[in-house]
PALUM-429882 format. One line per field, with one value per residue: residue number from 0; chain; x, y, z of N, C-alpha, C in turn. Coordinates in steps of 0.02 Angstrom, whole numbers. Layout:
k: c(NUM:...)
c: c(A:...)
n.xx: c(X:...)
n.yy: c(Y:...)
n.zz: c(Z:...)
ca.xx: c(X:...)
ca.yy: c(Y:...)
ca.zz: c(Z:...)
c.xx: c(X:...)
c.yy: c(Y:...)
c.zz: c(Z:...)
//
This chain:
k: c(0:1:2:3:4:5:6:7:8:9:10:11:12:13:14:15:16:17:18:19:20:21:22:23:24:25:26:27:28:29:30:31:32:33:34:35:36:37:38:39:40:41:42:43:44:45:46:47:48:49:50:51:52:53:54:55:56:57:58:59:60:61:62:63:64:65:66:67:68:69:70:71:72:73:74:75:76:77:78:79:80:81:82:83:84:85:86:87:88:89:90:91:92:93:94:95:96:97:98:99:100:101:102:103:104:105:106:107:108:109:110:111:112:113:114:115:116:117:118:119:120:121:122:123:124:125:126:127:128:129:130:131:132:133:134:135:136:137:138:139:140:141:142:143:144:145:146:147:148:149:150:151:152:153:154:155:156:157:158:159:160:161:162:163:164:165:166:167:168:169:170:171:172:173:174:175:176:177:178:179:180:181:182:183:184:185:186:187:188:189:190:191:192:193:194:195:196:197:198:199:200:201:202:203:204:205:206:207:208:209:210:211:212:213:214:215:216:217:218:219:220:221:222:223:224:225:226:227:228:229:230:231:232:233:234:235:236:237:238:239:240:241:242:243:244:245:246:247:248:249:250:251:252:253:254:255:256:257:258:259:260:261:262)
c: c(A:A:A:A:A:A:A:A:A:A:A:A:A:A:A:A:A:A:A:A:A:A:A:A:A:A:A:A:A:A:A:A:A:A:A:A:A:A:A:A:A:A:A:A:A:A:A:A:A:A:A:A:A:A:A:A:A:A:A:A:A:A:A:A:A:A:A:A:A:A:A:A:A:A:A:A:A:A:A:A:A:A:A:A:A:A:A:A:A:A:A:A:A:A:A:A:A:A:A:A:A:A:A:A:A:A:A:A:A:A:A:A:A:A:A:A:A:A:A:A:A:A:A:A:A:A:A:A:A:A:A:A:A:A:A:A:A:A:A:A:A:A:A:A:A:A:A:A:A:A:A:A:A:A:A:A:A:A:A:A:A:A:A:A:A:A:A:A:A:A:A:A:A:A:A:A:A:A:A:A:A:A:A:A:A:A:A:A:A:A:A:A:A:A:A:A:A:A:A:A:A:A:A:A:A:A:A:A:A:A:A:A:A:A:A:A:A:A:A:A:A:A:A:A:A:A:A:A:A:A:A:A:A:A:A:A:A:A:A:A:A:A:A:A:A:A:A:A:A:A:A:A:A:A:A:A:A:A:A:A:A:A:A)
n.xx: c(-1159:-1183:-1279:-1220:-1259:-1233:-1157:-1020:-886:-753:-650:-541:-440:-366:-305:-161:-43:-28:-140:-221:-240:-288:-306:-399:-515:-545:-526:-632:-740:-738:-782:-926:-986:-945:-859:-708:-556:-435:-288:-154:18:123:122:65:68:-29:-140:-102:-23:80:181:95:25:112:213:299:430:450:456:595:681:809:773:828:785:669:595:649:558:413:445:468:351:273:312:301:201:87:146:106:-1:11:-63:-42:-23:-84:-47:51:33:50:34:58:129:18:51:84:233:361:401:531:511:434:467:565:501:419:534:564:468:464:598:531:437:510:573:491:367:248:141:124:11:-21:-74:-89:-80:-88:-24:128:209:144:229:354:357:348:469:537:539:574:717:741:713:601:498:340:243:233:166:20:-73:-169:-303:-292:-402:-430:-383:-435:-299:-296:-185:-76:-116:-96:1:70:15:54:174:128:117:-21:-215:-303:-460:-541:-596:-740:-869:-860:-870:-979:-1040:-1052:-1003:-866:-812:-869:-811:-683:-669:-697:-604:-474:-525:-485:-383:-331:-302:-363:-356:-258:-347:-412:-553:-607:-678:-643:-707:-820:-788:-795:-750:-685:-762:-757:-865:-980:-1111:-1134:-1060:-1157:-1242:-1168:-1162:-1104:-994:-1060:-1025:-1080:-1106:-1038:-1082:-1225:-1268:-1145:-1117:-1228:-1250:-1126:-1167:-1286:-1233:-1155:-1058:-996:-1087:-1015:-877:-867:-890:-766:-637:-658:-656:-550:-457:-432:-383:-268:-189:-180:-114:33:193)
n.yy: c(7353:7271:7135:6986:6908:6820:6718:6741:6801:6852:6945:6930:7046:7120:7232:7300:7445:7578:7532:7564:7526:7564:7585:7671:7665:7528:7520:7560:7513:7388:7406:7448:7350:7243:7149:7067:7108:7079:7143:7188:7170:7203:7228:7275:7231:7178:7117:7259:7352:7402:7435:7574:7550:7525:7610:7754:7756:7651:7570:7606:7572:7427:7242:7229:7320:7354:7223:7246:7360:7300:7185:7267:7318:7196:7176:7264:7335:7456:7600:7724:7625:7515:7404:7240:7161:7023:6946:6938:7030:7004:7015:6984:6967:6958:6967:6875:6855:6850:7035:7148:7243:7164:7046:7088:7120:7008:6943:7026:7005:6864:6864:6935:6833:6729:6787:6822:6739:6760:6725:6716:6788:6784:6832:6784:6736:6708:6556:6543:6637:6571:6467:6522:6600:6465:6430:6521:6541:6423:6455:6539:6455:6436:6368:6284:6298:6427:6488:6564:6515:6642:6646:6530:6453:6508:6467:6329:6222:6077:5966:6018:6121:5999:5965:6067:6067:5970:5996:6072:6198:6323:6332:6420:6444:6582:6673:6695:6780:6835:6761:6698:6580:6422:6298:6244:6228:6133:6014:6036:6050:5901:5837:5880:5819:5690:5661:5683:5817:5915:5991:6092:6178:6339:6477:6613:6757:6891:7011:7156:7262:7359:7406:7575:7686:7825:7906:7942:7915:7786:7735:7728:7652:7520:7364:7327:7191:7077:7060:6941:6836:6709:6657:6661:6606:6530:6435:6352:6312:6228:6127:6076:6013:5914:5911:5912:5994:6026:5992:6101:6194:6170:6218:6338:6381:6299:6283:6421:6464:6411:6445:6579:6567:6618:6537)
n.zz: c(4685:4534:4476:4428:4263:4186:4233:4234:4303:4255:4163:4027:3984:3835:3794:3752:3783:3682:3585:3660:3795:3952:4079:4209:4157:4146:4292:4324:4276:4307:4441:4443:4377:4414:4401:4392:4308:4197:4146:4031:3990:3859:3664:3516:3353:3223:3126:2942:2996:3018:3128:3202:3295:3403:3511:3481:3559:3623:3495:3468:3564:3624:3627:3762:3832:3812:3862:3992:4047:4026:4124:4238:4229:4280:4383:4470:4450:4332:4281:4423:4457:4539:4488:4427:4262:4185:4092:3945:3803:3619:3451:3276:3116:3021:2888:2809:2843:2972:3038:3061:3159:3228:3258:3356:3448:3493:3532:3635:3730:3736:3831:3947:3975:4018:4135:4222:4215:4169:4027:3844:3746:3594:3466:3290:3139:3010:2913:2879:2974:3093:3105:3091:3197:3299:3276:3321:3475:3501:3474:3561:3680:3748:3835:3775:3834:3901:3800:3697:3577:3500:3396:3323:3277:3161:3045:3076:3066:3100:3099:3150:3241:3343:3338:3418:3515:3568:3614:3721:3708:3737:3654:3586:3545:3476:3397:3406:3425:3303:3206:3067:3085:3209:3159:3146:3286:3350:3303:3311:3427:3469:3404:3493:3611:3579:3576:3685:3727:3756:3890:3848:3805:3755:3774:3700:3652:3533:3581:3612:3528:3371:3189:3170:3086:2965:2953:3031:3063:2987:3080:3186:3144:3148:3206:3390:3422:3531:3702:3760:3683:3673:3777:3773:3627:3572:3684:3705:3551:3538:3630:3590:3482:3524:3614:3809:3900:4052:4021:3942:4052:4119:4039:4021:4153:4253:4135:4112:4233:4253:4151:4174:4313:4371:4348)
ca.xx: c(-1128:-1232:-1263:-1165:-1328:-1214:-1111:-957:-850:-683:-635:-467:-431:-310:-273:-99:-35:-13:-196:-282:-254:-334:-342:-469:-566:-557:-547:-729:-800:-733:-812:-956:-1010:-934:-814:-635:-539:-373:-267:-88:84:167:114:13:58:-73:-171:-38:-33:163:205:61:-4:154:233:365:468:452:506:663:728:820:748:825:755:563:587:641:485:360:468:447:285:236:334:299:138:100:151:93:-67:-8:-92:-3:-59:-100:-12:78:-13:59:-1:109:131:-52:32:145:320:377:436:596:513:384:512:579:445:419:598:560:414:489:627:490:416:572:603:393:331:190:132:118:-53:-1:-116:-34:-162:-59:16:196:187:132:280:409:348:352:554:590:522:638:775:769:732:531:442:285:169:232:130:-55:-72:-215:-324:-272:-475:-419:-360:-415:-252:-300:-121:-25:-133:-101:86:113:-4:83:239:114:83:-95:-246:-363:-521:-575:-660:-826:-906:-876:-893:-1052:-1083:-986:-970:-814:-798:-869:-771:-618:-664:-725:-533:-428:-531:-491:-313:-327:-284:-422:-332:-232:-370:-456:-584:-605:-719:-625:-780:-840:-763:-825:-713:-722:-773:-736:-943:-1013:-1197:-1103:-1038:-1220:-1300:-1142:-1189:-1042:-984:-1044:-964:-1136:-1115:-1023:-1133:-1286:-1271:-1111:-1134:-1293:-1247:-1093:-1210:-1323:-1179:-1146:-1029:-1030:-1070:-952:-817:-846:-848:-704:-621:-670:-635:-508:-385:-414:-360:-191:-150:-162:-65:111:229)
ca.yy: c(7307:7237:7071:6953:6869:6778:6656:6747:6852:6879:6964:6941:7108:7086:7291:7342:7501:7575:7513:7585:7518:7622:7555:7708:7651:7474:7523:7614:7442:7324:7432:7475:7294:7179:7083:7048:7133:7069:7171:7151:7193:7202:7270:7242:7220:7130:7158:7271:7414:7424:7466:7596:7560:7517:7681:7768:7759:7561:7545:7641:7521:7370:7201:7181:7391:7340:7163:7297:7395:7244:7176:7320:7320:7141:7147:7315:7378:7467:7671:7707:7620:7471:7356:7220:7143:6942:6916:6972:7032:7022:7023:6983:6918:6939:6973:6800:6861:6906:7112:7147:7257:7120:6991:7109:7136:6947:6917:7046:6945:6796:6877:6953:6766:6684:6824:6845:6684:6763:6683:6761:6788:6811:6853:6768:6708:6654:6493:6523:6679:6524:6427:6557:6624:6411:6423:6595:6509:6375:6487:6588:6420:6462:6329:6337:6310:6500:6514:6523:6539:6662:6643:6435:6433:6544:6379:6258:6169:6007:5927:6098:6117:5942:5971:6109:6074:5879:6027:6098:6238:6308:6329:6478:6465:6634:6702:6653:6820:6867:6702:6666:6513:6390:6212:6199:6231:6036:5983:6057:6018:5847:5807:5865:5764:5618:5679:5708:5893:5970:6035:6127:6232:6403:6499:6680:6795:6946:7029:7217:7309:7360:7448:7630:7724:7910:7917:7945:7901:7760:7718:7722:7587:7469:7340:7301:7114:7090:7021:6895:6792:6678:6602:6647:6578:6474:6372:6323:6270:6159:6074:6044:5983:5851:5936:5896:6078:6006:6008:6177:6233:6161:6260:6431:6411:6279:6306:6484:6486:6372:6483:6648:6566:6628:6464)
ca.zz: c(4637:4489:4509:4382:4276:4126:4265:4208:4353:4261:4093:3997:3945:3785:3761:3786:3792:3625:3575:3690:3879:3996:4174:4244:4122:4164:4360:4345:4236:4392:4511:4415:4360:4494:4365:4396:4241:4201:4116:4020:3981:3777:3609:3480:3285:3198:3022:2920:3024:3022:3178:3204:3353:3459:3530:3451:3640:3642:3445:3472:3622:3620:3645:3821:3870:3794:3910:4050:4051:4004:4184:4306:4235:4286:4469:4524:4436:4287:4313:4479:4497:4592:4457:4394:4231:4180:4042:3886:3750:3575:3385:3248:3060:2978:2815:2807:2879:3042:3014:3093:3230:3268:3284:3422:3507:3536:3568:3705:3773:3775:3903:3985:4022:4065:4204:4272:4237:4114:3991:3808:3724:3532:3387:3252:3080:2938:2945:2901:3014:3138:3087:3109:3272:3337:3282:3353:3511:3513:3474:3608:3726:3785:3858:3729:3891:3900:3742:3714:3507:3491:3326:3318:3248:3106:2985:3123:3035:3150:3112:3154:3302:3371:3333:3445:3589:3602:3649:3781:3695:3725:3580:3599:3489:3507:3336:3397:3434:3233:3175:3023:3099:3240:3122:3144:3328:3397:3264:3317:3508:3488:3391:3534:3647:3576:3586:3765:3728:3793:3967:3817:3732:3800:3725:3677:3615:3516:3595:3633:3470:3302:3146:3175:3011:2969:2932:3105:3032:2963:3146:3224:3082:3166:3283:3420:3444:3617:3757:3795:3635:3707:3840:3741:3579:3565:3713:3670:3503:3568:3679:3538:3445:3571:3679:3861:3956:4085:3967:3926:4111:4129:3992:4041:4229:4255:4098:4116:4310:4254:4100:4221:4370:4370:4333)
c.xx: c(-1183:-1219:-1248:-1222:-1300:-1171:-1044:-924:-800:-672:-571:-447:-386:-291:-236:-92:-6:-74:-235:-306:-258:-357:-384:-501:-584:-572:-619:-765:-790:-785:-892:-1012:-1007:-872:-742:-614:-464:-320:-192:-31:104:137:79:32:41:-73:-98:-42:41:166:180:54:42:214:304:438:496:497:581:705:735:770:752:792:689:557:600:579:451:377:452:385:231:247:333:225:138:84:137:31:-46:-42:-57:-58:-47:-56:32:40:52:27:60:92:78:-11:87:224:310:430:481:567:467:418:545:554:437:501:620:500:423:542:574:463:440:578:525:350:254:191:123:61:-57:-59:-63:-70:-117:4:87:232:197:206:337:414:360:446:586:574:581:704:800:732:657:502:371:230:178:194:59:-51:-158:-234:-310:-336:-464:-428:-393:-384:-262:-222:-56:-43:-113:-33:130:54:14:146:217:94:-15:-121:-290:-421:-549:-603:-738:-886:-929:-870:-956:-1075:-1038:-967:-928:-775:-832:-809:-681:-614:-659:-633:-457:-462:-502:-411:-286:-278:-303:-390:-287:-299:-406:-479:-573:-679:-695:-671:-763:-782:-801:-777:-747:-727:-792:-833:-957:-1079:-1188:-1098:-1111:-1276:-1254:-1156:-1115:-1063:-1004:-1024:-1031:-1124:-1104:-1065:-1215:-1311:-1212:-1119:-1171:-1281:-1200:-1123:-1246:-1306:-1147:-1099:-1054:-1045:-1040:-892:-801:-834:-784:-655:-626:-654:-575:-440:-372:-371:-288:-155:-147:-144:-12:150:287)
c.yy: c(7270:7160:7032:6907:6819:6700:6699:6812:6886:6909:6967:7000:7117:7160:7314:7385:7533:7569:7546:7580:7569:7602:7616:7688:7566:7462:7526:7531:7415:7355:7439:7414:7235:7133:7120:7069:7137:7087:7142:7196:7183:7246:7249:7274:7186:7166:7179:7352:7446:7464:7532:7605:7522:7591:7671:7748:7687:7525:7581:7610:7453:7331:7187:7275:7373:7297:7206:7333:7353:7206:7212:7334:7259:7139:7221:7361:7413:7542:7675:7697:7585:7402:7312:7172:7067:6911:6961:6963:7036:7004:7053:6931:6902:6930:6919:6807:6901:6981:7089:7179:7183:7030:7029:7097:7069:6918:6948:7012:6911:6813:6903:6882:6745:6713:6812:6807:6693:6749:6747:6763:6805:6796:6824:6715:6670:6618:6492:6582:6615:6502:6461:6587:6552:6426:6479:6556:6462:6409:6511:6517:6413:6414:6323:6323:6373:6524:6504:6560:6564:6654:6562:6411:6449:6510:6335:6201:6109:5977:5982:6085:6065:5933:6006:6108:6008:5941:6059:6152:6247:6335:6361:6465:6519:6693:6677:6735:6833:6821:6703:6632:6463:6317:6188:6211:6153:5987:5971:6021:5929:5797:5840:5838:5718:5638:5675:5753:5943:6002:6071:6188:6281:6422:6579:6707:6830:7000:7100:7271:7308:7417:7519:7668:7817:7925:7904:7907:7820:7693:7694:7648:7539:7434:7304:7239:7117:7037:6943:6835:6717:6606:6601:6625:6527:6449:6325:6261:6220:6110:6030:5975:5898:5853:5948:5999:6070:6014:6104:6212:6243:6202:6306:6423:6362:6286:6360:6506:6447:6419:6527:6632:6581:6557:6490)
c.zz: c(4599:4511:4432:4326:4198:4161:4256:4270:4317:4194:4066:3954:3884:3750:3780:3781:3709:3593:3579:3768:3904:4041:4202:4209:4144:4247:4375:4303:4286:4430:4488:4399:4392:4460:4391:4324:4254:4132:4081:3998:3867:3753:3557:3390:3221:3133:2981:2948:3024:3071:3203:3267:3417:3455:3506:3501:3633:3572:3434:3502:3582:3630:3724:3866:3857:3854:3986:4092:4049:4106:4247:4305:4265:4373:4515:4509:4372:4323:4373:4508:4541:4546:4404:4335:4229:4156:4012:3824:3671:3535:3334:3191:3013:2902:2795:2818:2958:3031:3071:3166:3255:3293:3342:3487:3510:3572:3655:3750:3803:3846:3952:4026:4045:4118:4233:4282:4198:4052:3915:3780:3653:3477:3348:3206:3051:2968:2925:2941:3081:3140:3119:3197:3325:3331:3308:3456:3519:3511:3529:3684:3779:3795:3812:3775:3917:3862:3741:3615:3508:3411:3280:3277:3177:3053:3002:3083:3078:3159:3148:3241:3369:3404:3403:3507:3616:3640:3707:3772:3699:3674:3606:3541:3518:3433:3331:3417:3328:3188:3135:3039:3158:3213:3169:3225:3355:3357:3305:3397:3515:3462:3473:3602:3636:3570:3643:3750:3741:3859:3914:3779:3787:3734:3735:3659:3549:3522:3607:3572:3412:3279:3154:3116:3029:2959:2999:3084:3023:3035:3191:3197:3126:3212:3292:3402:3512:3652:3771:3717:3633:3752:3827:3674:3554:3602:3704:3607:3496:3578:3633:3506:3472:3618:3756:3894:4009:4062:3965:3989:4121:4091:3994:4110:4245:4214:4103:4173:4282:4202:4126:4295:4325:4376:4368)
//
């Protein structure tokens, strides 16, 4: 077993099935590297991919047959490894409406949380996209400490943000691997301190990918996002910033361990 040399044991895996999940592949990295790799349950319709990269099988079913499967997948394993996943992954609304399947597919989520007790992990950029996805939420009755709004850095709308983590909802800043610069990350931290909202926010990466291009040659010039960016160049510059590095522990190992307990 390699030995661990960033501090970091655990990885939030955020590729559902449809994507690209691939537990042997993630089995052989655990074993391989020593980290804990926590995998997940949903679907994924981000950017404008229209329903692309969620399986033909899954957009054919109801809302309460998707929440079925997403279910047997959380309380009995996913196929027959035996491996149950963390969360619920979705991605939804880049291009300012919620589509009819992608309003499904969270309406199957949300039953998925109410029955399993997992939490949802939603991609979700433009802000009336945001908006609509907070009232489909209420509609269907979701706790929003079921919710963790991925991409919350996107706008960092501060008054939006403030809005919907006073409801408990949590606040992912996690565009910091492909971030230009982190400004507006102390910024953003140092205002829900003073909120006392900080036991609401987690961080991210969107780490270990790069756009794949039909030019192989093309492909080789690309440099990945990597997974170390994190703890080797944003921390740092927090700290700088005037952020406590206490704080931030706390934030990667304490909110992370409460947002991946089962409720």
């Amino acid at each position: 077993m390699r030995k661990l040399t960033k501090g970091c044991s655990t990885i939030v895996e955020a590729t559902p099935f449809g994507l690209g999940r691939d537990l042997e592949v993630l089995k052989k990295c655990a074993k391989e590297s020593g980290l804990n790799i926590i995998t997940c349950t949903g679907a994924w319709d981000g950017f404008s991919v229209r329903g692309k990269c969620v399986p033909n099988d899954i957009k054919e079913k109801t809302i309460e047959e998707i929440a079925s499967i997403w279910v047997k997948e959380a309380k009995e394993g996913i196929n027959e490894t035996g491996i149950k996943p963390g969360f619920i992954k979705m991605a939804l609304g880049d291009e300012g409406e919620i589509f009819p399947l992608q309003e499904k597919l969270l309406r199957a989520a949300i039953k998925t949380s109410l029955e399993t007790g997992l939490r949802i992990q939603c991609h979700v950029w433009n802000e009336p996209s945001v908006k609509r996805t907070f009232e489909i939420l209420e509609e269907e009755n979701l706790p929003f400490d079921n919710f963790i709004w991925v991409h919350a850095d996107a706008k960092m709308n501060i008054p939006l943000i403030f809005e919907v983590a006073k409801k408990g909802m949590w606040i992912e800043f996690d565009g910091i691997a492909g971030a230009e610069n982190f400004e507006k990350y102390p910024k953003g931290i140092k205002k829900l301190l003073e909120e006392n909202l900080i036991n609401q926010l987690l961080f991210g990466q969107d780490s270990g990918s790069f756009k794949i291009k039909e030019n192989r040659e093309e492909n080789k010039n690309q440099n990945m996002r990597p997974y170390a960016t994190f703890f080797d160049t944003f921390v740092p510059y927090c700290v700088k910033e005037g952020i406590d590095q206490e704080l931030i522990n706390k934030v990667i190992t304490e909110n992370s361990k409460r947002v991946l307990t089962l409720k």
